[in-house]
C-alpha positions in Angstrom: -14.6 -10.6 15.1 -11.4 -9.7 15.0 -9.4 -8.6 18.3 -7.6 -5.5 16.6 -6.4 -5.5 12.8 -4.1 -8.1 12.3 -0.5 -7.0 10.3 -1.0 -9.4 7.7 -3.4 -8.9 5.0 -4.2 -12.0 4.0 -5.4 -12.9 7.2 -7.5 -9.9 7.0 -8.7 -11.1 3.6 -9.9 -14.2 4.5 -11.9 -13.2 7.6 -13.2 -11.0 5.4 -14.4 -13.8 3.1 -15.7 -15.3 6.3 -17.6 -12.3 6.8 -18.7 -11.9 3.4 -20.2 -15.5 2.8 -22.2 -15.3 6.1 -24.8 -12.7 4.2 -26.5 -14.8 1.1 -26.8 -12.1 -1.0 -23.7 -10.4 -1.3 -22.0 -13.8 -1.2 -24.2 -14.8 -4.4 -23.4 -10.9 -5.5 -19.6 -12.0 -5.2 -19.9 -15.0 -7.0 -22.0 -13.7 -10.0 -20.2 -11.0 -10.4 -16.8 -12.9 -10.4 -18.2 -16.0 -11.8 -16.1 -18.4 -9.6 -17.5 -21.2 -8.8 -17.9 -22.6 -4.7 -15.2 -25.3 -6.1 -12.8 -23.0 -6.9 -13.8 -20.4 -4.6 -12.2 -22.6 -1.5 -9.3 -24.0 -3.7 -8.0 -20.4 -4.4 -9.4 -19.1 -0.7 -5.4 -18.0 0.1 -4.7 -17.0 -3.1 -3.8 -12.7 -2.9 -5.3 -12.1 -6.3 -8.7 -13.8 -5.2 -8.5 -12.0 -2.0 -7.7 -8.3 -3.6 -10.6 -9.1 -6.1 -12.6 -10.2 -2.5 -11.8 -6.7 -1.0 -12.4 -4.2 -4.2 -15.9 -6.1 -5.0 -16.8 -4.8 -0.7 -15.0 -1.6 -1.9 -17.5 -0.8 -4.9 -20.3 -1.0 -2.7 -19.8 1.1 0.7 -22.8 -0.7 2.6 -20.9 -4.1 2.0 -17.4 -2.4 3.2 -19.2 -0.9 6.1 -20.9 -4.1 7.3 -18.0 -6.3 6.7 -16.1 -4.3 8.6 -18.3 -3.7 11.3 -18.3 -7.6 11.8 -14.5 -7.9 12.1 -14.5 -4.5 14.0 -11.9 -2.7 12.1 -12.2 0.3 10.4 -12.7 0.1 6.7 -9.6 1.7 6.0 -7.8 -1.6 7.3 -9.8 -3.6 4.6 -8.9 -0.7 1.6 -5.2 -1.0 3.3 -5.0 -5.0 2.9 -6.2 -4.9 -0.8 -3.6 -2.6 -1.8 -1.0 -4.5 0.1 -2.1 -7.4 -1.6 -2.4 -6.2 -5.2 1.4 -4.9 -4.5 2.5 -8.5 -3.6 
């Protein structure tokens, strides 16, 4: 959990990664859907393009935003916020 939303969104990203591989199925949701393997998964973990893709996959799907951001306890405005920030990098 995060202690308030941090000003850098790839640190936002990743925890959301975190967050999102600690539920099975919408971390083998994410990986079907994107078909990126665990290998490359963690090679690319930093990467903003992996981590925008991370953050519109919790975006399609409102239960997955809400949860996620419920675990880092920010609103999931912050998370919509750090994708576009990201996508603009």
């Amino acid at each position: 959990m995060l202690d308030q939303t941090p000003n850098d969104p790839v640190a936002l990203a990743l925890a959301a990664l975190a967050a999102t591989f600690s539920d099975e199925r919408r971390a083998q949701r994410f990986l079907e859907l994107t078909g990126i393997g665990t290998d490359e998964l963690r090679s690319k973990a930093s990467d903003p393009i992996l981590l925008a893709a991370l953050l519109r996959f919790l975006e399609a799907y409102e239960p997955d935003l809400m949860s996620v951001a419920e675990a880092l306890g920010v609103p999931p405005a912050s998370l919509v916020e750090a994708r576009r920030q990201l996508e603009d990098q």
